[in-house]
N, C-alpha and C positions, 0 to 999 in steps of 0.2 A: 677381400684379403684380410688376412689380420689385425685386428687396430692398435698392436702394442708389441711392444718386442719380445722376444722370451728367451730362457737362458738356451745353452748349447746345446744340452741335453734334451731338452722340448722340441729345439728345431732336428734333431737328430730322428729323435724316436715318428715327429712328423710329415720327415723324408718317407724314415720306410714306411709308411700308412699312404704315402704318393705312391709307393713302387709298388706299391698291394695293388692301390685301384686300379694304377697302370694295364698290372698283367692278369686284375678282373676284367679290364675288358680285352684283353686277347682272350682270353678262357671265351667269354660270351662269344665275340664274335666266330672264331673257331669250332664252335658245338653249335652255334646257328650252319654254320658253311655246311660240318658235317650230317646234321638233321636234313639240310635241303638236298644234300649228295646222294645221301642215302635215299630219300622219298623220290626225288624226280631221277637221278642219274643211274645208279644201281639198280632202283625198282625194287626197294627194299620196304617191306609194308612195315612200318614202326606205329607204336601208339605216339602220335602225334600232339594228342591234346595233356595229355602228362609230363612229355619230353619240354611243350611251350609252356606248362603252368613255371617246371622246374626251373629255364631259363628266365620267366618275369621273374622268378622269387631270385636267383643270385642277381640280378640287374637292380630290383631293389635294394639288395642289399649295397650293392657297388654306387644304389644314388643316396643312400644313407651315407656313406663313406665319404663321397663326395661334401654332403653337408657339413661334416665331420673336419676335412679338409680347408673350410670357408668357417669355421669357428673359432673363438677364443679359448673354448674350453681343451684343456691341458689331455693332449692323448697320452697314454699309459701302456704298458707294455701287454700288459693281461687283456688290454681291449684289442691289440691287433693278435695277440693269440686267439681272443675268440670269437675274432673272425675269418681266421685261418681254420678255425674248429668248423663254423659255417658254410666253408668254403669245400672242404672234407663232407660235409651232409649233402649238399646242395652236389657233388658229385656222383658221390652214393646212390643219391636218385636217380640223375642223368646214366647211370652204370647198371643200377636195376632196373628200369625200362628197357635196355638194351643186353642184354644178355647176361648181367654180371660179370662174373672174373672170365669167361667166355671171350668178353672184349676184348678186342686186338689193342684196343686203349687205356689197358688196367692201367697202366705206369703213372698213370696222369697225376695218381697217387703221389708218387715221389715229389711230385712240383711243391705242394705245402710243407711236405717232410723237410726239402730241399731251402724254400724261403723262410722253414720256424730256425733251421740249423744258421740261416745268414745271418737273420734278423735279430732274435730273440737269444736271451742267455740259456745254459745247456741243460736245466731243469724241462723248461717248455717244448726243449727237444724230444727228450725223453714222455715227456706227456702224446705230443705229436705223432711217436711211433705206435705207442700204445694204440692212441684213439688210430690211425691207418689201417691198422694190422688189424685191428677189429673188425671195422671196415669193409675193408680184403675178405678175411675170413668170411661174414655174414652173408658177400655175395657170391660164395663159391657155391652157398646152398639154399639160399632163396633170390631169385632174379627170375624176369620175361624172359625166356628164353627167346632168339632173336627166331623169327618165322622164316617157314622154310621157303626155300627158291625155288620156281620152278624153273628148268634149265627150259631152252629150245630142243625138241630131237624130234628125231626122224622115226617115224610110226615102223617103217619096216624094220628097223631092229630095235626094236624098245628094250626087250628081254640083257643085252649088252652095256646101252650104252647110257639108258640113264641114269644106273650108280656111279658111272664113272663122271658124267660130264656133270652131278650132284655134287660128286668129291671135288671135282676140277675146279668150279665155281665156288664153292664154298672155299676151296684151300687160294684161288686170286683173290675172290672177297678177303679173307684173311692177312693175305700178302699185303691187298693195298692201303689194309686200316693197319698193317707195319710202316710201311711204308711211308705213309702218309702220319704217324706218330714220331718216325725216326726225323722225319723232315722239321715237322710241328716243335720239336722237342731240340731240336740240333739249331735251329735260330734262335731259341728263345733262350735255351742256355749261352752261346754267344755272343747273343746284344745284351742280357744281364751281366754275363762275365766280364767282359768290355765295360758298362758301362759305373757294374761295381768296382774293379779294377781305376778307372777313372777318380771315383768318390774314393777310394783308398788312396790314392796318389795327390789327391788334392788335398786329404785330412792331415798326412807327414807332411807336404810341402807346409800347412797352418802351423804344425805344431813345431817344424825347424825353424818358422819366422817366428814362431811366440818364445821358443828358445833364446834365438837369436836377441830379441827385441827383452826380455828379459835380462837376460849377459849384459846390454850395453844400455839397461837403465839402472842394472846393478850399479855399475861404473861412472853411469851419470851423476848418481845418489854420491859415489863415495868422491869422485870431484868437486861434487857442490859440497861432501863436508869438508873438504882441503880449502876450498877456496871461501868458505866463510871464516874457517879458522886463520886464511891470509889474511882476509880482509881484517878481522879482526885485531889481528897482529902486525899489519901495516898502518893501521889507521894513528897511531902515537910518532912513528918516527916520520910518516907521510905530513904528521902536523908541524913534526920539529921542523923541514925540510921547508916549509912552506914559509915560515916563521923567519928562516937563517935569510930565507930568499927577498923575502920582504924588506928586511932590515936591510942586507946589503943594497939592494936598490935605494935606499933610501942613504941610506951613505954615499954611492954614489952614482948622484943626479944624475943628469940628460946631458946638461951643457957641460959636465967635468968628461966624463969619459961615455959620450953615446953609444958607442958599440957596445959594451959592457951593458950599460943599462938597458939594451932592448934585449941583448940574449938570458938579463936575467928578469925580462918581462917574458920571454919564452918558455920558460923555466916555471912562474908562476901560472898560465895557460896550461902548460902541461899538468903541474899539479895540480888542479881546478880539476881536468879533467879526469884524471886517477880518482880524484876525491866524489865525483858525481858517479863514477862505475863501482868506486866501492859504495854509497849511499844507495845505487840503485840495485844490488847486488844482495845486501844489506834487508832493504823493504822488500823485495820479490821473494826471498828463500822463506818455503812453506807457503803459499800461496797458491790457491787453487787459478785452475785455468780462466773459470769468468772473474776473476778478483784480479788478477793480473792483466787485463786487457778490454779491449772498448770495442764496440763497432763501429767503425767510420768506413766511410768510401773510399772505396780501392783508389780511384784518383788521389783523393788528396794524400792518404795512407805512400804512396809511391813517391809523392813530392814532397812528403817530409822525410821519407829514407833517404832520395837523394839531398837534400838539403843537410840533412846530418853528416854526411859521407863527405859532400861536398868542402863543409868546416871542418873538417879532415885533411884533405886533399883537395885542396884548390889547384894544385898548378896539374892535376892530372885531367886527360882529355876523354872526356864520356860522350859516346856515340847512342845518345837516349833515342829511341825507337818505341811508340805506344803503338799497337791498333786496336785502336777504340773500340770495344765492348757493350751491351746493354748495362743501364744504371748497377754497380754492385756493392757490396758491403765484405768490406774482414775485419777477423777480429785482431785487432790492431795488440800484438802484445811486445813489451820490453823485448824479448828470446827471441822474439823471428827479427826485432829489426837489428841486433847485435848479429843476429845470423846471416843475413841481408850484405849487410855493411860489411861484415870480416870477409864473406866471400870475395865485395867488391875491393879491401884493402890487397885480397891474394893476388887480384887478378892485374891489380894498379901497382903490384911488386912485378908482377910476371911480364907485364906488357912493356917495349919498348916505349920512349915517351911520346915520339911521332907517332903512333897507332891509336895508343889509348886502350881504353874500354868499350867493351860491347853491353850493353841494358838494353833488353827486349819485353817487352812486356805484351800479352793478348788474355782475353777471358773471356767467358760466356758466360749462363746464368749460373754455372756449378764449378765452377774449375777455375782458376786464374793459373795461367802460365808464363814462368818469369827463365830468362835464359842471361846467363853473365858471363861473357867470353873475352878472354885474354887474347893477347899475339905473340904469346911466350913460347916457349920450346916445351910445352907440354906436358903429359904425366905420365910416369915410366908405371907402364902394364903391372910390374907386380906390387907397385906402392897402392895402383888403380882397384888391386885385389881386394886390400884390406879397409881401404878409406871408406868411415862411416862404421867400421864392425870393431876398429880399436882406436886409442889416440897413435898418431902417425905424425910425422913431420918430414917436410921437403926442406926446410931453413936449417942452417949453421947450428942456428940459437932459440931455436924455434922447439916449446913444449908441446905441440901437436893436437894439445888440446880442440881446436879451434874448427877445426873440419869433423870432428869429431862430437860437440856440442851442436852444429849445425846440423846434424844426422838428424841427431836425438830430438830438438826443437821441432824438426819438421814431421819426423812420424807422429810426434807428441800431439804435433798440432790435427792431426790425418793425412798430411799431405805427402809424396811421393818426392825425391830426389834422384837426379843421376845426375853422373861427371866420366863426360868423354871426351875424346880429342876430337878436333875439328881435321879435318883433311887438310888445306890449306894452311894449316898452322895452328897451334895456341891449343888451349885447352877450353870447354863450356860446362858451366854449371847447369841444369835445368830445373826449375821447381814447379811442382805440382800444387799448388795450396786449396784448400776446399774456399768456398765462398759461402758467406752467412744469406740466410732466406731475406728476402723484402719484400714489404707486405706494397705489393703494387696498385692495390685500391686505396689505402693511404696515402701512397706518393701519387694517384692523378686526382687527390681531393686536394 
């Protein structure tokens, strides 16, 4: 297979060079069937050894293709034009052996006419008709004339009935190389239409995700410039604040007035933690993806999410669920575990306190799957619509930012998100995240 990736357009142009070989070999097989039809079933005397040169010569060409197909070298447009062009000679032959335009099979024509007009832009169409029609023409006036039949008849009336049972057999011979072209021609247009139809339907569904994913990293960008220019602009009165807080604690002691003094140790904890999100906010903006994050193992990677969350929210109940997986690695970055965490504050807002939380965790060697389930009253279907494609909020006081940044973190990263309700109650997040390679001969040395 290929040893490197290649742009859109490379993998494009060496689809249709797949759907060429594809329907070179229905052509082969096909004119093998009807050579064998014709020689054993019909009793049709064909030059035999010209019809088999002309079928090795398009099969080679179909196993050049094939190599062609197993290479790094970049295919071009002009190259599947001309061997569409070959495809067109290599017919011609197969047509001049057998009768020329005589053939109940001329149409066969139309098939490259038919895949230059899919495939190829509308100059090489116009060349394709050209070169067809020529084609056409040359065999209307030199071709093998197909040999004649002799029918079965009956000696007593010769004089009667061998023009007719002549015409009769020639005009079924004819019928059934219709026949048998209408059929040939009627599935293969079908399973192409179908399955270019298919590759059309798959290319918009790309380009309304790339739309899509476009729009809402637009939005991610002009958040992240809001939110440095907060950070920026909170970072002075967030010092004052800190400042005022310190000093009153320190006026008033533990043993004057306790209660006061712990809630304005609360106070300071919380500032601490404002000043670490702005700090970390601060260092990450512009940051490429390996600069922002580390590999560690998915194990420990989970027990530092919870541990953070945890110093969060101690007095909330987490119902932690692993099933253990083969050794794995991710790439541990700031954005998935703020992503992590804010899901797990949604779901520690949503759930009553007797229930708790749900954290699931499973993976295998490529995928880890993480599921965070509330016992809340759930998510009303058309908020359900838009979450992840705009900022959205369910809260009073709530900038909606935050389900909205967890979209974008986790396509950013490749992974996959949904959020549905549970039957039983509550709402679940699921995530898909990819997992980093590990070199397994390393880890059993």
């Amino acid at each position: 297979m290929l040893g490197k990736s290649l742009p859109k357009s490379e993998i494009s142009v060496r689809e249709n060079l797949n759907w060429l070989f594809i329907l070179r070999n229905l052509l082969l097989l096909a004119g093998s069937l009807l050579i064998l039809m014709s020689e054993y079933v019909l009793q049709v005397s064909l030059p035999l050894d010209g019809l088999w040169l002309a079928i090795i010569a398009i099969g080679a060409v179909n196993g050049f293709t094939w190599l062609r197909l197993n290479s790094d070298v970049p295919v071009t447009e002009l190259e599947i034009f001309a061997q569409l062009s070959l495809d067109v000679i290599g017919i011609t032959l197969l047509l001049y052996l057998t009768g020329g335009a005589t053939n109940p099979i001329i149409w066969i024509f139309l098939l490259p006419l038919i895949l230059t007009a899919i495939l190829l832009p509308q100059d090489y169409t116009w060349y394709m008709v050209i070169l067809t029609t020529t084609m056409y023409t040359f065999l209307i006036g030199f071709h093998i004339p197909l040999p004649a039949i002799e029918p079965s008849f009956d000696p007593h009336d010769l004089a009667r009935k061998i023009p007719l049972q002549t015409d009769m057999y020639y005009f079924n011979l004819h019928m059934f190389g219709m026949w048998f072209g209408f059929v040939f021609s009627a599935g293969l247009v079908a399973y192409f239409v179908v399955e270019l139809s298919k590759t059309l339907r798959e290319r918009e569904r790309k380009l309304a995700e790339a739309r899509e994913m476009a729009l809402r990293d637009e939005r991610a960008i002009a958040l992240g410039t809001l939110a440095a220019s907060a950070a920026h602009e909170m970072s002075t009165p967030l010092g004052t604040i800190a400042i005022l807080a310190h000093e009153l604690r320190r006026d008033y002691p533990e043993h004057r007035l306790p209660e006061l003094h712990q809630k304005l140790g609360i106070i300071e904890e919380q500032i601490e933690r404002c000043k670490k999100a702005l700090s970390v906010m601060s260092s990450s903006a512009g940051k490429q993806r390996a600069e922002s994050g580390q590999a560690m193992p998915l194990v420990d990677y989970l027990d530092e999410v919870i541990n953070q969350w945890r110093a969060q929210q101690p007095g909330i109940k987490l119902n932690f669920i692993v099933a253990a997986g083969p050794p794995a690695q991710i790439l541990a970055e700031h954005s998935l575990t703020h992503a992590l965490i804010n899901i797990l504050n949604n779901a520690a807002e949503a759930s009553p306190p007797d229930k708790g939380v749900d954290f699931h965790a499973s993976w295998d060697e490529q995928q880890a799957t993480i599921k965070i389930r509330d016992y809340g009253p759930g998510i009303d279907p058309e908020i359900a619509k838009i979450i992840g494609k705009a900022p959205v909020s369910t809260k009073p006081q709530g900038l909606g930012v935050g389900l909205f940044l967890t979209f974008t973190t986790i396509k950013r990263l490749g992974g996959k998100i949904k959020i549905f309700n549970v039957g039983e109650g509550g709402a679940c997040v699921e995530f898909m995240l990819p997992l980093l390679p590990i070199n397994r001969e390393a880890n059993h040395e």
